[in-house]
C-alpha positions in Angstrom: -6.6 -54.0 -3.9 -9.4 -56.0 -5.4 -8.7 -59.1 -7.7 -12.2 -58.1 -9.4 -12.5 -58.3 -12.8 -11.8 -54.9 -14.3 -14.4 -53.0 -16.8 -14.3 -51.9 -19.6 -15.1 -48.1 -20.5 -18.0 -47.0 -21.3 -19.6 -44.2 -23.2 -22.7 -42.6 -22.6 -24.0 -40.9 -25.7 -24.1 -37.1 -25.7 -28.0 -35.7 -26.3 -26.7 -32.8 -28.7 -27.4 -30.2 -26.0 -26.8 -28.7 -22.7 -27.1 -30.7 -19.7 -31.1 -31.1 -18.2 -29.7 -29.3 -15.1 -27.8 -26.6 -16.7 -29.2 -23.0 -16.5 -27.6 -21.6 -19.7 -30.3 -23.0 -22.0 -31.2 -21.3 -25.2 -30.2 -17.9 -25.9 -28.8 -15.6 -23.5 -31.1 -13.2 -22.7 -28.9 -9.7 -23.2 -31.4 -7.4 -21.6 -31.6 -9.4 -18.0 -27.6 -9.8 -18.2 -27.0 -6.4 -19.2 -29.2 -5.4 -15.8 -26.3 -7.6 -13.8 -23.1 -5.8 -15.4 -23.0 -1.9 -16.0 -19.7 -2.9 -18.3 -21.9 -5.5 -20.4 -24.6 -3.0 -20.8 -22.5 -0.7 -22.4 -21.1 -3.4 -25.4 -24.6 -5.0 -26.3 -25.7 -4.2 -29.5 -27.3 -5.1 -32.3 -26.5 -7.7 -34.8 -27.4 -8.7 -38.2 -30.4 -10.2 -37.6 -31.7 -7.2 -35.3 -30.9 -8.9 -31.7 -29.0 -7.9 -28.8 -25.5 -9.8 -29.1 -21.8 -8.5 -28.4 -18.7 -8.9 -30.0 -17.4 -12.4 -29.4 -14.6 -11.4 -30.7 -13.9 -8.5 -28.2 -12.2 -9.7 -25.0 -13.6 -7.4 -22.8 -17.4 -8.2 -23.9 -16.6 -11.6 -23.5 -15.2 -10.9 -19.8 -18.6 -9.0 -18.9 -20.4 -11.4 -20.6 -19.4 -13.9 -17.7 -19.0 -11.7 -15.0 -22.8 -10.9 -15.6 -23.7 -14.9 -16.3 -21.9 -15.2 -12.8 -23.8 -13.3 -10.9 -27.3 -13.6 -12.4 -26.9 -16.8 -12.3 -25.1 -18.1 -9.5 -25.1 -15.1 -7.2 -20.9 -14.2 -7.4 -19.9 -10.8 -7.1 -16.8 -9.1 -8.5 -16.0 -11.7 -10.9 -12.8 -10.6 -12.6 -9.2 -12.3 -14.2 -6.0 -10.6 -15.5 -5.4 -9.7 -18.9 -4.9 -12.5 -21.6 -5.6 -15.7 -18.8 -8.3 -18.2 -19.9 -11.9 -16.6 -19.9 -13.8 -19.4 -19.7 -17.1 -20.6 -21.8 -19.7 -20.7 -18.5 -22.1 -23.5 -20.1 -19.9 -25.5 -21.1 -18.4 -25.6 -17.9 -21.7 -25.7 -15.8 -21.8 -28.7 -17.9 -19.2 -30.6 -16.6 -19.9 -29.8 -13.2 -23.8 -31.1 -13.6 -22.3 -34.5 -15.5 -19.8 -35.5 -12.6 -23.1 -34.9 -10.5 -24.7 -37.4 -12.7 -21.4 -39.8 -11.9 -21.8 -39.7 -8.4 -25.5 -40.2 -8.6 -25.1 -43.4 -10.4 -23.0 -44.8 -7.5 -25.6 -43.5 -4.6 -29.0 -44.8 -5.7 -29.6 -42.5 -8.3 -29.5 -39.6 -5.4 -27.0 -36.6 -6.3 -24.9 -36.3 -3.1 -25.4 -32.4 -2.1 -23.7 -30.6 0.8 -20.3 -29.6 2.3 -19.9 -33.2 3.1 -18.2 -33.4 -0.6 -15.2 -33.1 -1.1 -14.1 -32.1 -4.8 -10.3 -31.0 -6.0 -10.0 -29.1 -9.3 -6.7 -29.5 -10.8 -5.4 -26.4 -12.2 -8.3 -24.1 -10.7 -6.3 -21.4 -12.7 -7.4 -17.4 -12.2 -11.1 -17.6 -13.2 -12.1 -20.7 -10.8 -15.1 -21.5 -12.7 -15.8 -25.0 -11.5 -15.8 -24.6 -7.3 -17.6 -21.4 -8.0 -20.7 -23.2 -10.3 -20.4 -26.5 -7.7 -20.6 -24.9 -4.8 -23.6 -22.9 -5.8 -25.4 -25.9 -7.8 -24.9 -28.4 -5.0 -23.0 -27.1 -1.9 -20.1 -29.2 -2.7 -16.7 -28.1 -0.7 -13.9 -27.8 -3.2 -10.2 -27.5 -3.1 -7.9 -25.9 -6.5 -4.7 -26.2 -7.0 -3.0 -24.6 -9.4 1.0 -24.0 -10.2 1.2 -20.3 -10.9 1.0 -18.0 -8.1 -0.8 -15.3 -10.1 -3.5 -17.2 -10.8 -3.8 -18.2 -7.3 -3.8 -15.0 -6.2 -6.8 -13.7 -8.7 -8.6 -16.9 -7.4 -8.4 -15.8 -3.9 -9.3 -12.2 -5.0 -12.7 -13.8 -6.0 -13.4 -15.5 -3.2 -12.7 -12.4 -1.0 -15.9 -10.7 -2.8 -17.9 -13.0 -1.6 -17.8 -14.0 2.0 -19.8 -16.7 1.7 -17.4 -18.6 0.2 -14.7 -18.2 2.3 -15.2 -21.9 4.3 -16.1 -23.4 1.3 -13.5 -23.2 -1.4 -9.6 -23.3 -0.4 -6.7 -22.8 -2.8 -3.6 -24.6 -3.1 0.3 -23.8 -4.3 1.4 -26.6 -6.8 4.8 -26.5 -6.5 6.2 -28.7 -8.7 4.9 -28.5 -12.6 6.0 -32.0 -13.0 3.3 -33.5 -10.3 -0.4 -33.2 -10.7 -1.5 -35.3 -7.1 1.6 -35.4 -5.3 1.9 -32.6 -3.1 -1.9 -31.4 -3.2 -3.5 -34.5 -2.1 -2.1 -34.9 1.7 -2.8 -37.9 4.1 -5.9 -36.8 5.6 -7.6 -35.6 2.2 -10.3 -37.8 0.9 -12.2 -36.5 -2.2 -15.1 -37.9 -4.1 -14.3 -35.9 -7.0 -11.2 -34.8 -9.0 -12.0 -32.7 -12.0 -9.2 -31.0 -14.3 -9.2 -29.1 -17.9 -5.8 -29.8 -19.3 -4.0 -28.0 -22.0 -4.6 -29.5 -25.0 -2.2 -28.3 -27.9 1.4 -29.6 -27.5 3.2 -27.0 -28.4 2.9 -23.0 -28.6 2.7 -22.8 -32.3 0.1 -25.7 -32.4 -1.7 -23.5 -29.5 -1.6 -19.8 -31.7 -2.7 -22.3 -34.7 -5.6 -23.1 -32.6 -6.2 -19.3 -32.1 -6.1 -18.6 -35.6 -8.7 -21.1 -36.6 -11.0 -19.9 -33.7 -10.7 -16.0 -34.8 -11.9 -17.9 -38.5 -15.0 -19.5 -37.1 -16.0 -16.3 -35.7 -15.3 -14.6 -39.2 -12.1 -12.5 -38.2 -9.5 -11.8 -40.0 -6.4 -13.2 -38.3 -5.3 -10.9 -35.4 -1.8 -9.0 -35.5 0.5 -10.3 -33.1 -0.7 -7.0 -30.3 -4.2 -8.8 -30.6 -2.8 -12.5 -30.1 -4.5 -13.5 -27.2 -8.1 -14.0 -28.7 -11.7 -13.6 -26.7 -10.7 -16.7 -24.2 -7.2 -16.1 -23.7 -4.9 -17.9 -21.8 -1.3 -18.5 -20.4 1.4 -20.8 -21.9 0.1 -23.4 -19.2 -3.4 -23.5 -19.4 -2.9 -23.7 -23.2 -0.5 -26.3 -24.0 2.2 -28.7 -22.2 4.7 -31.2 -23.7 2.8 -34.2 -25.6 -0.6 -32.2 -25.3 -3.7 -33.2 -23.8 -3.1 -37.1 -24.0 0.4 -37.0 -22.3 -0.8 -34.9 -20.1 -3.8 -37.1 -18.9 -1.4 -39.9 -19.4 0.8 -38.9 -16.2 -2.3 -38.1 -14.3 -3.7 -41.6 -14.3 0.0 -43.1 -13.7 -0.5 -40.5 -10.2 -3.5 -41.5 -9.8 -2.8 -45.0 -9.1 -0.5 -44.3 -6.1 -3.2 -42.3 -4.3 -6.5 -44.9 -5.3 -8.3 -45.1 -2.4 -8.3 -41.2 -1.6 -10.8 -39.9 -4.3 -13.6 -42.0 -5.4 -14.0 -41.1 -8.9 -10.6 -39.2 -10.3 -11.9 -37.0 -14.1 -10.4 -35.3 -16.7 -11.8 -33.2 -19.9 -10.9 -34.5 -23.1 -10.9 -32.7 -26.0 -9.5 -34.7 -28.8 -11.2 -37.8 -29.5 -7.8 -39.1 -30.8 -6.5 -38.8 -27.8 -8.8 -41.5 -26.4 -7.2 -44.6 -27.2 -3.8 -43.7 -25.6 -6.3 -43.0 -22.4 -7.9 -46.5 -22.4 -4.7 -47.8 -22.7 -3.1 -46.0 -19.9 -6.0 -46.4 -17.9 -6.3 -50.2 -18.6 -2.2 -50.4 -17.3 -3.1 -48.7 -14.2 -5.4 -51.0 -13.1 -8.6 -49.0 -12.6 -12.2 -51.5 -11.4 -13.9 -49.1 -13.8 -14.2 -45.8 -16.3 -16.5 -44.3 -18.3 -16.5 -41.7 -21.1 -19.5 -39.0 -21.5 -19.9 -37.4 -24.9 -20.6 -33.5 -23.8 -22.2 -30.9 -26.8 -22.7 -27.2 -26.5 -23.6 -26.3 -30.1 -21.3 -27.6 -32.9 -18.5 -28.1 -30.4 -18.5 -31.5 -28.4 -16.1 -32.6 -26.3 -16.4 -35.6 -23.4 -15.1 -36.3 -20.0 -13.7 -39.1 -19.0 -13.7 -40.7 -15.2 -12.3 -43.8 -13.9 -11.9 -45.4 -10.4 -9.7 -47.6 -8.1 -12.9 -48.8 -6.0 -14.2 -52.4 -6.5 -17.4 -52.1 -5.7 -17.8 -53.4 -2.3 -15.1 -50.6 -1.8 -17.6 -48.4 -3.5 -21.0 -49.4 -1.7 -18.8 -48.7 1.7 -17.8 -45.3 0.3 -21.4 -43.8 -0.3 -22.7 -45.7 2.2 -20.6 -43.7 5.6 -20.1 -40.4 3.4 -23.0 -39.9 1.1 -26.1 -42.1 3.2 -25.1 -41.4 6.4 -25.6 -37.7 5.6 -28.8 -37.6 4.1 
């Protein structure tokens, strides 16, 4: 390793809005998604104000909602997940995905690398596999997910066998110890210029059904009975909350990161908590990373921010885009 001076991080102001590149801008436009998804046509109504909406309340419309962003969007057929796992919020996602495009551009000339020449793991791809399914359409990228529950491997791999295209460009693999996050996924012949992850956030499962409670507030519910628990999004124990929360969680991921750091070029997590920042920094700072940086993300009143960080000096760095990013285009 390096004896460079190490950075500090950095934040990169959010613009109050979706990403340039994202194609969820605006409104959704209920009468071209409702064409996409028989299921979504039938729960489109209209609300208050006199405009096609659904229920965002209502699990199912939610679920048809992305199945028809899905494929209108990005072309993926026979979208589907199990009842009560994590139904993800597709902007805010596509988000993500078009700001660690940003990150890599930054370290190639201001060029987003494109192509099955990158490599990308998402840790804890979970049932829906949202991210490989919006990178690899956005910019080709070839992506691996792990994930330590079975089932949600399973439905993963259920989407990917509706659409054959994607057969040689995503591949799925077993975590099998809930204790690791790296070890075991990332293997000697593995290099990857991205790692992305979504951790659980909430420490515990009452702090997690608080968290459900709140949300069924915001969207002017009464709170749910315990039959209806599992609100619009869902999820499982694990993609909801681990010991210590988000923070301990990202804590142990940068302590494994460090004894893979020349294997993935820039390692990045979702952070939801803004507290949880400092305790990052400082974990981040005892690890040793050359650099990080923090990017303020907004999707309407919510705001969250990723944070990225790598073991590359930057000689290390220039010789990394230059034989797999350059050489290829």
């Amino acid at each position: 390793m390096s004896t460079a001076p190490r950075r500090t991080p950095k934040a990169a102001a959010g613009t109050g809005s979706l990403h340039p590149r994202n194609r969820h801008q605006g409104r959704y436009d209920f009468a071209r998604l409702a064409a996409a998804d028989d299921e979504l046509a039938t729960l489109v109504t209209l609300n208050a104000h006199g405009e096609p909406s659904i229920d965002f309340s209502d699990a199912a419309a939610v679920k048809a909602l992305n199945r028809a962003l899905l494929k209108d969007s990005y072309g993926i057929s026979g979208w589907d997940i199990p009842p009560a796992y994590l139904c993800p919020p597709i902007p805010g996602r596509a988000d993500y995905v078009h700001c660690l495009a940003d990150l890599l551009a930054d370290s190639n000339r201001k060029k987003i690398p494109r192509g099955k020449g990158i490599q990308v793991l998402d840790v804890g791809v979970g049932a829906n596999c949202i991210y490989p399914l919006i990178g690899h359409s956005e910019y080709g990228w070839q992506f691996v997910g792990s994930d330590i529950n079975p089932a949600s491997l399973a439905n993963a791999q259920a989407i990917l066998d509706a659409n054959p295209g994607l057969s040689g460009a995503i591949s799925l693999r077993l975590q099998g110890s809930p204790a690791a996050i790296f070890k075991g996924i990332v293997t000697d012949g593995d290099w990857f210029d991205l790692s992305l992850c979504n951790p659980p956030f909430h420490a515990s499962l009452a702090e997690a059904g608080a968290g459900t409670q709140r949300k069924w507030q915001n969207l002017g519910k009464q709170e749910p009975g315990r039959e209806s628990a599992a609100l619009n999004f869902g999820g499982q124990e694990a993609e909801l909350w681990c010991a210590g929360g988000e923070e301990s969680f990202i804590k142990r991921m940068v302590k494994e990161s460090a004894q893979i750091p020349t294997r993935i070029f820039w390692f990045s997590t979702l952070v939801s908590k803004s507290a949880s920042l400092p305790g990052i920094y400082a974990a981040l700072k005892q690890a040793g990373v050359q650099d990080s940086k923090t990017v303020t993300m907004n999707q309407g009143q919510k705001q969250s921010r990723l944070v990225a960080w790598t073991f590359l000096n930057p000689v290390q760095q220039a010789a990394w885009a230059k034989l797999r990013w350059q050489a290829r285009n």
